[in-house]
N, C-alpha and C positions, 0 to 999 in steps of 0.2 A: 308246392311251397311258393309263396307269392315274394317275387325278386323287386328291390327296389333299383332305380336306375342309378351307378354308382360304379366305384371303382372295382378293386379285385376284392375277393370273398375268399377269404383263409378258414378252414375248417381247423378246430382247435381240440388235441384228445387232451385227456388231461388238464384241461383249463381251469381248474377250480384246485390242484395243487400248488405247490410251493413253486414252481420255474412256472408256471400257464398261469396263474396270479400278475407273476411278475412281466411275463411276456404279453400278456391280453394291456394291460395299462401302458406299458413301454409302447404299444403297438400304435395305441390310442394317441397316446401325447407326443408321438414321433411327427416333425414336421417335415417328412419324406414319405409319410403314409400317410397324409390327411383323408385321400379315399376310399382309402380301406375297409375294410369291410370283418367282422369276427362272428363265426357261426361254434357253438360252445358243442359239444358232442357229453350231453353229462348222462351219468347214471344215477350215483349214491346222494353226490351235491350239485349244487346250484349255481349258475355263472347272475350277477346282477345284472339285469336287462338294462339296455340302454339303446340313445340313437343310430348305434353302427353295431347295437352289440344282439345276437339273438341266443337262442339254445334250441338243440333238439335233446328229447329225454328218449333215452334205449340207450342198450348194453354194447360195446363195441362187437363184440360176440355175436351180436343179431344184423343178417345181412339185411335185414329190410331195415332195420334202421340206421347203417352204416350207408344205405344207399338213398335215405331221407336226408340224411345229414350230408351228404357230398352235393345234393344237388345243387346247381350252378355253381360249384367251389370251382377255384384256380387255383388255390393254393392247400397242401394239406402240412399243418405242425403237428409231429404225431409224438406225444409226451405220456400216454396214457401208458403205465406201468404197472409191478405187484413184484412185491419180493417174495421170499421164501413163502409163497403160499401155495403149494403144490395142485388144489384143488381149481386153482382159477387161474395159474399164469398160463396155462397154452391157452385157455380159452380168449384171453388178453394180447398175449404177445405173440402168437402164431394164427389163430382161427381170425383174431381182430384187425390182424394188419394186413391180413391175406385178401379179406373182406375191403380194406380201405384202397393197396394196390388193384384189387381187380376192377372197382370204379372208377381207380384213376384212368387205369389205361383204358376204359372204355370209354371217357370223358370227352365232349369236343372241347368243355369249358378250361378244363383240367392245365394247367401248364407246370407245377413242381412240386412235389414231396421234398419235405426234411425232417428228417427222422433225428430226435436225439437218442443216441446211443449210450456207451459208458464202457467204461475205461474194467470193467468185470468181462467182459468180451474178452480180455488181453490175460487175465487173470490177476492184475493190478497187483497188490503185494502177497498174495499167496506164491508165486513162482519167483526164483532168481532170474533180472533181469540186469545183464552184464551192460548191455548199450542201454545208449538213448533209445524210448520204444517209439517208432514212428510210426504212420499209418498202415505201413506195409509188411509189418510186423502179422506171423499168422494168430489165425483166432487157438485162444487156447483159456479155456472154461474153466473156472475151479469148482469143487464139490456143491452142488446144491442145484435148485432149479431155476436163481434168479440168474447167476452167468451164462445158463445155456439158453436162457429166453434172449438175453443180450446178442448171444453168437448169432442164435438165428434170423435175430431181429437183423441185424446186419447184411446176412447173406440173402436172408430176401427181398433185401432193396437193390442191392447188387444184382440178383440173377433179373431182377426184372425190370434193371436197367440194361441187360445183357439181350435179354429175351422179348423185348419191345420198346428200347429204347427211349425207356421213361426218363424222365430230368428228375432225377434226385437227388441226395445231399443230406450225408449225415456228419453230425456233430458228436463227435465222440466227449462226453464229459468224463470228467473221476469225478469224486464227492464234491457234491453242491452243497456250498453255505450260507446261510441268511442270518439275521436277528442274532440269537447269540448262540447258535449253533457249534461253532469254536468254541467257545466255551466248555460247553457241556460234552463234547467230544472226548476230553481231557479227566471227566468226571470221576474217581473214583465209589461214586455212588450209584443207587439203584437209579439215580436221575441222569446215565452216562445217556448219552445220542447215537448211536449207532455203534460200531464196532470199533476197535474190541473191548470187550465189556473188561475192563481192567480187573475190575473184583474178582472174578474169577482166575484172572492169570496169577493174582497173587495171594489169595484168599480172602474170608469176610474178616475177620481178625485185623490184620494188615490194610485192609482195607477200610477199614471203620478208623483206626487209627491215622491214615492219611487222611481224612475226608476231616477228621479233626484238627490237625495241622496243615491242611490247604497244602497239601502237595500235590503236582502235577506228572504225571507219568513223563518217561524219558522210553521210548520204543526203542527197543535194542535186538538186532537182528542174531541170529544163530552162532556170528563170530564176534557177539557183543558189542558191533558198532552201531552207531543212532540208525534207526529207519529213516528215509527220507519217503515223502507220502504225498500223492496230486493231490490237488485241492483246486475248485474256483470257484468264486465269489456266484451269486446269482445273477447281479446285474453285469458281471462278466459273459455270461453264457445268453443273457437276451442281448446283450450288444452284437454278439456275433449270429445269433438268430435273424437279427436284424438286416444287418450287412447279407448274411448270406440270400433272402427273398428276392429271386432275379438276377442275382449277379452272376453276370455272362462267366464266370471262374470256378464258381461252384456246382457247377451240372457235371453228375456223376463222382464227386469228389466227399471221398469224407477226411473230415478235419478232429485234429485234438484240441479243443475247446480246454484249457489249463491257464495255471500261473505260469511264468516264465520259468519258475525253479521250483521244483520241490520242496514240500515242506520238511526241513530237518527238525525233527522233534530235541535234538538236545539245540539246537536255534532259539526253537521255541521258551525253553522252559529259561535258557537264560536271558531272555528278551525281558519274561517274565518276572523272572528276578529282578531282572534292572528296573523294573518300568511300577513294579507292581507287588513286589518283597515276597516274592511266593517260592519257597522249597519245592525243587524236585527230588524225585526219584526214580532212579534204572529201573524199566521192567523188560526180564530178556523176553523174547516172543520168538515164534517158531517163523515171521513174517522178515520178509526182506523189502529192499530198499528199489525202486522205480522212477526214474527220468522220464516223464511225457514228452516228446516232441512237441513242441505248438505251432515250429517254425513254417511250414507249412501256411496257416490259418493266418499270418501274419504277411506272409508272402504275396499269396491270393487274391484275402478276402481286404487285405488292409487293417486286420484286425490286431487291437492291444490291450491286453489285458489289465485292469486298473492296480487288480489287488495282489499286493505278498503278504508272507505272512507275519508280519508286522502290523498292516493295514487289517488282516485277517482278524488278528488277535486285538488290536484296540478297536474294531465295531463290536466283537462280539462281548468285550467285558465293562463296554462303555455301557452296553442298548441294554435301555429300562423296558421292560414288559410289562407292558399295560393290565390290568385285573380281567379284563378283556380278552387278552390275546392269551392265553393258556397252553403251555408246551404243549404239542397233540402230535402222537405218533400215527399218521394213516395206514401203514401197513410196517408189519414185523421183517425180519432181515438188518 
């Protein structure tokens, strides 16, 4: 593969979703990586080619092209993911990153891994979490295949920072928001965004008639107090993307990439009220309430987080969507 002379060369999984979008452009218009370098690692889509930008096409899965794509890399951002899709996540999150560690450390060019993780590793609100959850918190998976892809994801940057003293660094996220994602989080309609799909908790009946009166769900945990729930902005988690490339603080550390406070959903719906005349309503849920640590990530890296969930909620119910951009789910979960 023919190397232009130039600064460092980031290999990028998942650069053509929602955070590798927003991290390949941040990366670009940073005037602390003007040399930089972005190598796209795609399968299904396509990175836009530019002067600092390439792609290689194969499946993370495929070691000959996990090992096309690393060459001359210094740097690896491994974003490439799959939710509940049983059929493809170990071939993604285990066979794939197994495949991307074993070139690093074979690497002369090689100097850091950063893995973004997620806050599903912890089991996030499926378990009772009495403390702040900090990094040192053990891994504990909830039912399905995407938290245990998480767990693993985790422990094999760890042992093979253990086992060969690789420079790695991950970034533990919870739920990443863009555009008006917030919004439609809240959604009691077939148009909700990820979990929990309210309609169900309360039926379609109930459901049909909130979606008619603009009510917002109120999460109510087992002892019917409000759930409180991580959150962070996207341009939150490439700021810290950012900050972590190089910095002598983040080799072998992983960090909780968050808002400063959890979102309280009864916060929320009265924010909403105030701001925007919208009714809620209590839904109890079998889920509990979760504190992310970030202080850590703040300590180290220098890192602050822009958005609460005020800021949360008036991007997502301001931002107009273009005829263009069309909500699109890329994987289920």
């Amino acid at each position: 593969m023919n190397q232009v002379s130039a600064g460092p060369l980031v290999l990028v999984t998942g650069a053509t979703g929602k955070v590798g979008q927003h991290f390949c452009d941040a990366l670009l218009a940073s005037p602390a990586h003007t040399t930089w370098r972005i190598r796209a690692l795609c399968h299904n889509r396509q990175l836009p080619p530019g002067p600092r930008v390439e792609s290689v096409q194969g499946s993370i899965a495929d070691r000959n092209a996990v090992e096309r794509a690393l060459d001359g890399v210094t740097h690896v951002v491994h974003l490439a993911t799959c939710k509940e899709t049983p059929e493809d996540v170990m071939d993604v999150t285990v066979k794939g990153l197994f495949w991307l560690l074993e070139g690093c450390r074979q690497s002369a060019a090689f100097r850091q891994f950063v893995l973004i993780g997620g806050d599903a590793a912890l089991g996030h609100f499926v378990y009772p979490h009495p403390l702040p959850v900090t990094e040192e918190q053990i891994h504990s998976a909830y039912p399905g295949c995407y938290a245990l892809s998480k767990v693993l994801e985790e422990v094999m940057l760890e042992q093979y920072q253990i086992q060969y003293d690789l420079n790695g660094c991950c970034l533990r996220a919870p739920w990443i928001m863009e555009k008006d994602d917030f919004k439609y989080q809240l959604s009691f309609g077939e148009d909700v965004f990820g979990g929990p799909r309210w309609r169900d908790l309360v039926g379609a009946a109930k459901a049909d008639e909130y979606v008619r009166k603009g009510r917002v769900p109120v999460m109510l945990d087992p002892a019917g107090q409000p759930v409180q729930r991580n959150f962070v902005h996207v341009s939150d988690l490439v700021a810290a993307i950012l900050l972590a490339l190089d910095h002598p603080q983040a080799e072998k550390q992983t960090f909780n990439i968050c808002c400063n406070e959890p979102v309280n959903y009864r916060f929320v719906a009265e924010y909403l009220k105030e701001t925007r005349g919208l009714p809620a309503v209590d839904v109890p849920t079998p889920y509990y309430s979760t504190w992310l640590d970030n202080a850590k990530a703040k300590f180290l890296l220098g890192w602050r987080p822009q958005y609460d969930y005020r800021r949360l909620i008036d991007d997502a119910y301001n931002f107009q969507r273009a005829a263009s951009d069309p909500r699109k789910i890329w994987y289920p979960g």
